[in-house]
Every structure is written in C-alpha cells, then in structure tokens.
TIGUTOR-175447 format. One line per 10 residues: number of its first residue (from 1); for each residue x, y, z of N, C-alpha, C, CB. Coordinates in steps of 0.001 Angstrom, whole numbers. Glycine has a CB too. Example, Ala and Ser with C-alpha at 12.3 -4.5 7.8 and 13.67 -1.06 7.14 Angstrom:
BEGIN
1 = 13190:-5690:7800:12300:-4500:7800:13200:-3300:7800:11308:-4473:9046; 12850:-2250:7080:13670:-1060:7140:12900:30:7870:14084:-598:5725
***
This chain:
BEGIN
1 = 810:-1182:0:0:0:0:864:1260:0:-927:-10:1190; 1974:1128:395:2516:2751:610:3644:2693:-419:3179:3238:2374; 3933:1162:-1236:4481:1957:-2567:3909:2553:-3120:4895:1466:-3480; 2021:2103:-3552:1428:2511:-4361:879:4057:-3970:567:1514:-4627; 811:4694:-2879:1126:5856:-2257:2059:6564:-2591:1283:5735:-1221; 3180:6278:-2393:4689:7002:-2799:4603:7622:-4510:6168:5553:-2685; 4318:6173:-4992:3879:6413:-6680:3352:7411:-7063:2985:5589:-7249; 1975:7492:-6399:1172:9073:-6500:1553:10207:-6263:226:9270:-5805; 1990:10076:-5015:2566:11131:-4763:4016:11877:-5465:2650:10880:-3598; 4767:10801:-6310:5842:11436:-6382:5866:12530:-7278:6726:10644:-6616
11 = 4873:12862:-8427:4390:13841:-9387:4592:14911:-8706:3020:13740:-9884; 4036:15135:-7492:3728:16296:-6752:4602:16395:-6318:2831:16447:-5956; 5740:15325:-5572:7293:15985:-4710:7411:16552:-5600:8738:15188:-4207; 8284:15841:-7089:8977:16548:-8395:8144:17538:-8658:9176:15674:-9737; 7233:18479:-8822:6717:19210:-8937:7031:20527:-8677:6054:18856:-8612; 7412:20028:-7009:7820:20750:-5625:9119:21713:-5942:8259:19517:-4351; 10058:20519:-6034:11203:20971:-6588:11840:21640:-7555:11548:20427:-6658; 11032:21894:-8503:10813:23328:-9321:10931:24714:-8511:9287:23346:-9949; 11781:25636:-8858:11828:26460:-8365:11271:27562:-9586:13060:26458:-7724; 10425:28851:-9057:10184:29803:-9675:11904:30347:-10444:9347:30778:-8580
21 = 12919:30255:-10172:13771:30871:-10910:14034:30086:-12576:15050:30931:-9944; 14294:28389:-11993:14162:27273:-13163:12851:28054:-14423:13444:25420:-12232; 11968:28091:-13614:10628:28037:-14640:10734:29360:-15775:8982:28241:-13579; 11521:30386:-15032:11649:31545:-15134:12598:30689:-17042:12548:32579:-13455; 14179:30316:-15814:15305:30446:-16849:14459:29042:-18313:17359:29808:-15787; 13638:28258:-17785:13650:27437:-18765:12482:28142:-19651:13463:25915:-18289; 11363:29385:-19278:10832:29950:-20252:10879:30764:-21476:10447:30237:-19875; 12604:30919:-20920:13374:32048:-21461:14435:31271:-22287:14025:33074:-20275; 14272:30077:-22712:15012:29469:-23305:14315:28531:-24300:15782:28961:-22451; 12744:28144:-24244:12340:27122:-25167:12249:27251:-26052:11564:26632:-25129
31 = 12233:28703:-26746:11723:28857:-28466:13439:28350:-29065:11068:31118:-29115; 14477:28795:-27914:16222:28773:-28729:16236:27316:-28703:17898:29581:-27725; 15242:26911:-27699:16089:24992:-27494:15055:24160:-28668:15716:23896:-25176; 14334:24572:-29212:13314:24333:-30069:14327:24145:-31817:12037:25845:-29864; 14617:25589:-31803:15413:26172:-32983:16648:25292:-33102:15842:27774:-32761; 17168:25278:-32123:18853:24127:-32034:18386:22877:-32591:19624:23626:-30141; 17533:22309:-31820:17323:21046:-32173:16546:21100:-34154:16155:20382:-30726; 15521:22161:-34639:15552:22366:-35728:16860:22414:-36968:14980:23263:-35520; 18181:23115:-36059:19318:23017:-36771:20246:21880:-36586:19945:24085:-36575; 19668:21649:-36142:20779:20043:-35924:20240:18969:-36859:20690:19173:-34097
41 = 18546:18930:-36518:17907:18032:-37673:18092:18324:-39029:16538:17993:-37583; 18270:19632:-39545:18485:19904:-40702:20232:19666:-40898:17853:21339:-40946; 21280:19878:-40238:22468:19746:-40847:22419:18004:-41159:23764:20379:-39813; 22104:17570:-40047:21685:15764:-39966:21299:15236:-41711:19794:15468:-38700; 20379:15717:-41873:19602:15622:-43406:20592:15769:-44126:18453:16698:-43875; 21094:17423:-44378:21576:17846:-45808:23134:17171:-45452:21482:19849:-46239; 23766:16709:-44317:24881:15773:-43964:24918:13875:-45176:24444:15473:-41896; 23116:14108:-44752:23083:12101:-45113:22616:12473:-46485:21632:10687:-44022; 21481:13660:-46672:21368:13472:-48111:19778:12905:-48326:22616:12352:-48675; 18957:12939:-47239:17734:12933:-47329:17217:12708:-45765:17336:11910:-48383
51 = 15653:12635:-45494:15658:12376:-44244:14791:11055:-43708:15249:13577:-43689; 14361:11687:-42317:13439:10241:-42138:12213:10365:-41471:14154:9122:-41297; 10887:10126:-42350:9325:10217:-42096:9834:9102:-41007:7940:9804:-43529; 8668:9633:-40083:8000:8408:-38872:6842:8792:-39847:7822:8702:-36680; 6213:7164:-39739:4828:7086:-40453:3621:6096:-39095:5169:5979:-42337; 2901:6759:-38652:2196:5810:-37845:1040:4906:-38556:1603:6596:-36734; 1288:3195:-38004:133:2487:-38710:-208:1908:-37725:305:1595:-39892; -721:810:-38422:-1276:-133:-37523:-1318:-1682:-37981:-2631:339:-37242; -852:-2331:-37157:-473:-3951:-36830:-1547:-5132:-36720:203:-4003:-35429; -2086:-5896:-37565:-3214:-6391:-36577:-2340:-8455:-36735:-5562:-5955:-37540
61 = -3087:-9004:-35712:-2816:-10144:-35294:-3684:-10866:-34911:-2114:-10129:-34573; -3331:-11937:-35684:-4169:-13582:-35189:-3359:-14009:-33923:-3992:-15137:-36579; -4616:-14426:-33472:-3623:-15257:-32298:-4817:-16006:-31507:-2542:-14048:-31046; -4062:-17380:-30577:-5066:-17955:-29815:-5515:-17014:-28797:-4635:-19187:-29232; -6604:-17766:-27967:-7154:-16808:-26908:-8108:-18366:-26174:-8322:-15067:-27736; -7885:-17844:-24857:-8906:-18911:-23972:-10258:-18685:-23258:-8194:-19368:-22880; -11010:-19114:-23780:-12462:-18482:-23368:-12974:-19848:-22437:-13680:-18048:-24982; -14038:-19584:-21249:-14630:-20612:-20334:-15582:-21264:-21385:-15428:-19973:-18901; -16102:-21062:-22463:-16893:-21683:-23372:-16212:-22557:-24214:-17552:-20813:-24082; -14351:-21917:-24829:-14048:-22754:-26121:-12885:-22449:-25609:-14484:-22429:-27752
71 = -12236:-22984:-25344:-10885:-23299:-25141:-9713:-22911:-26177:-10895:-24642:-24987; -9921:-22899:-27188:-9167:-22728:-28520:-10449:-21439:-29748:-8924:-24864:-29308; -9819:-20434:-29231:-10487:-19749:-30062:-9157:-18746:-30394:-11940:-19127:-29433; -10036:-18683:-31792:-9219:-16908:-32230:-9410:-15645:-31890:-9325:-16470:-33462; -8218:-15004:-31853:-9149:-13933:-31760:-8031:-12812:-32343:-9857:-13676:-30087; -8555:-11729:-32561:-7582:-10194:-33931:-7020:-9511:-32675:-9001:-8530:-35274; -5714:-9328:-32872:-5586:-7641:-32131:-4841:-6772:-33093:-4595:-7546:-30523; -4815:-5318:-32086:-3923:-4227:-33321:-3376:-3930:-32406:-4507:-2899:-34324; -2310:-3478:-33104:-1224:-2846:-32115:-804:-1625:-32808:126:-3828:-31796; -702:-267:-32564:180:689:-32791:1321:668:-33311:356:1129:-31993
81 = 1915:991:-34494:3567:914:-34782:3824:2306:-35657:4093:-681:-35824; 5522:2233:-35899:6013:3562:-36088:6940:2726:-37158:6712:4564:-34660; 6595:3242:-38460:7896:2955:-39209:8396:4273:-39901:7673:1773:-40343; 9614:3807:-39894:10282:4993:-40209:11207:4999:-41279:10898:5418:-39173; 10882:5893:-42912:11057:5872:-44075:11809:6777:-44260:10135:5860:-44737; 12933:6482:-45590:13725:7450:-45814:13004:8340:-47080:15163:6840:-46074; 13234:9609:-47213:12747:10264:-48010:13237:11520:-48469:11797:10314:-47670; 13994:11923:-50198:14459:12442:-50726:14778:14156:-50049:13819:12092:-51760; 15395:14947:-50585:14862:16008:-49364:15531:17190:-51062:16088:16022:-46973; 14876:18284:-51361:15589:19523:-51660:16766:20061:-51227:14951:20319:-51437
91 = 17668:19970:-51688:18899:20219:-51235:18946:21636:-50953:19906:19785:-52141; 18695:22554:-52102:19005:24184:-52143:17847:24458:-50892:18612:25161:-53992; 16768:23665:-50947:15631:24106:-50066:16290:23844:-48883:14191:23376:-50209; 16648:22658:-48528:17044:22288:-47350:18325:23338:-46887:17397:20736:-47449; 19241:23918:-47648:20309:24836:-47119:19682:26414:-46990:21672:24777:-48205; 18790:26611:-47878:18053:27621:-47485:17284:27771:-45999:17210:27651:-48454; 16509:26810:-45703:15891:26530:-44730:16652:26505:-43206:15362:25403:-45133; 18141:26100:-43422:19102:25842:-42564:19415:27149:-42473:20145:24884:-42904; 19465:28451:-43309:20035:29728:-43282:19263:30569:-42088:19902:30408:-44765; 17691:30421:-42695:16781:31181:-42100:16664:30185:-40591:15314:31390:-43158
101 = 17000:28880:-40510:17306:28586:-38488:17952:29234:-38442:17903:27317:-37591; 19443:29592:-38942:20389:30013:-38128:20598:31229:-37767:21301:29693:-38479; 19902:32465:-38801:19159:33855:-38590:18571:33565:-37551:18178:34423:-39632; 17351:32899:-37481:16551:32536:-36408:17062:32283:-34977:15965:31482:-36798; 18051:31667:-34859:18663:31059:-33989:19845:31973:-33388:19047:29836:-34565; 20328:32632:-34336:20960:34352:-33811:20410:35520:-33095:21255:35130:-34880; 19070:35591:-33536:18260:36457:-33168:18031:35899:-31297:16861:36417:-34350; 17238:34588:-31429:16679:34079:-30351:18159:34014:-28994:15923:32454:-30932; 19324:34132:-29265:20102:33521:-28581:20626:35295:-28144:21124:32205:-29421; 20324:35855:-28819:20232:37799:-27763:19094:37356:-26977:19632:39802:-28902
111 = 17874:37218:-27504:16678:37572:-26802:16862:36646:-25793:15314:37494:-27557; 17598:35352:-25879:17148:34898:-24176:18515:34974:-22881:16572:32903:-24250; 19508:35631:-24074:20688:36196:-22973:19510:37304:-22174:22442:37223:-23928; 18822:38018:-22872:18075:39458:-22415:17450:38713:-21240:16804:40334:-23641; 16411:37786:-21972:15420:36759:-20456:15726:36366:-19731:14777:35700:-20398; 17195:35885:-19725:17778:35469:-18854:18133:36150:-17537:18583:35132:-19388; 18745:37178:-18023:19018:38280:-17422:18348:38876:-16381:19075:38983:-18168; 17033:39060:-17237:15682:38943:-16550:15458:38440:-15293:14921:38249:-17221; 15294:37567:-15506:15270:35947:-14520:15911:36191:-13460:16051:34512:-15134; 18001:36096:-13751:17820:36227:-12948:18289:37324:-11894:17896:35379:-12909
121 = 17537:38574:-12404:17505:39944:-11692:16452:39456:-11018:17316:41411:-12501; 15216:38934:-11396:13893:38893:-10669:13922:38159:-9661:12840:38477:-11367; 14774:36911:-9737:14974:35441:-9293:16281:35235:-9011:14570:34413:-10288; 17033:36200:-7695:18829:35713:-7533:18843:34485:-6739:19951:36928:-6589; 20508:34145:-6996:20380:33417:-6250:20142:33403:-4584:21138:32989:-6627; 20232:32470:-4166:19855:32406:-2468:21337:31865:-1946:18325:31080:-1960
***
C-alpha cells in the first residue's frame, strides 16, 4: 500500500522541486532549445542526403485466446507501430531553410541572454 502511495505522490514531490527561478530560466530558453534542435535536424539531413518520415500504422494479429466456453479460439488484435522511411529532401531548399534557423537562432540567442538576465535579476540566487 505505501508503494502505491509514494507512486502518486511522487508527481507532486517533483513538482515541488521546481523552483520559480528554473521556470523563469527554462521559459526564457524554449523557443532557442526548439530552434537548435531544428538546426541540428536539418544539418543531420543535408549531412546524409535525405531524411526520415515516422509514419504511424497499424499492426493487426491472429492469435489464440482462452475463453470458459471454447478453449481454442481466435481472436484479432492491433497494435500501434512507427515505421520509419527514408525520403528524398531539396537540397538548395534544405540549405536555405538551414540559413533562415540560423538567422533565427541568432536572433533568439540575444533575446534569451536578455530573459535570462531577466530571470535572474527577478529570481537571484539564495
């Protein structure tokens, strides 16, 4: 009983432990940590030379099953799956696209030195 207690509760310790300064510095940082990871996926690509769709489908399956009536029955399931396809990419598009992150990503990386700053004038340390 009091693992399954602890369990519940632990959402709310970790919760706890958030400090208003964190929330501050990590608000002031998601659009740049967004953009990085945009430029990384794109050098990744125009690096290999195309990229890679996740495509979601779906799985289905025969299989036995034991019922109190029939002992040997069939029965379907589906399952969720992720395949993941390679697919051609625009090259000039793709280095273009990589230009305007990295504009992007110049811009954003003043603005959250500025938020930061922000932060933590509003939020020193202790």
């Amino acid at each position: 009983m009091r693992l399954h207690l602890t369990i519940l509760l632990l959402p709310v310790v970790l919760a706890a432990c958030s400090n208003p300064r964190e929330a501050c510095m990590k608000s002031a940082t998601e659009e740049l940590r967004v953009i990085n990871a945009l430029v990384a996926e794109t050098e990744t690509n125009l690096a290999r030379g195309y990229t890679l769709i996740k495509e979601p489908g779906v799985r289905t399956g025969l299989h036995f099953c034991l019922s109190p009536t029939n002992p040997f029955t069939f029965c379907s399931s589906t399952e969720p799956t992720v395949t993941t396809r390679p697919t051609a990419i625009d090259i000039r598009a793709e280095e273009r696209k990589l230009a305007q992150l990295r504009a992007k990503q110049s811009e954003l990386t003043v603005r959250s030195a500025s938020a930061i700053a922000s932060c933590e004038q509003q939020y020193p340390r202790r």
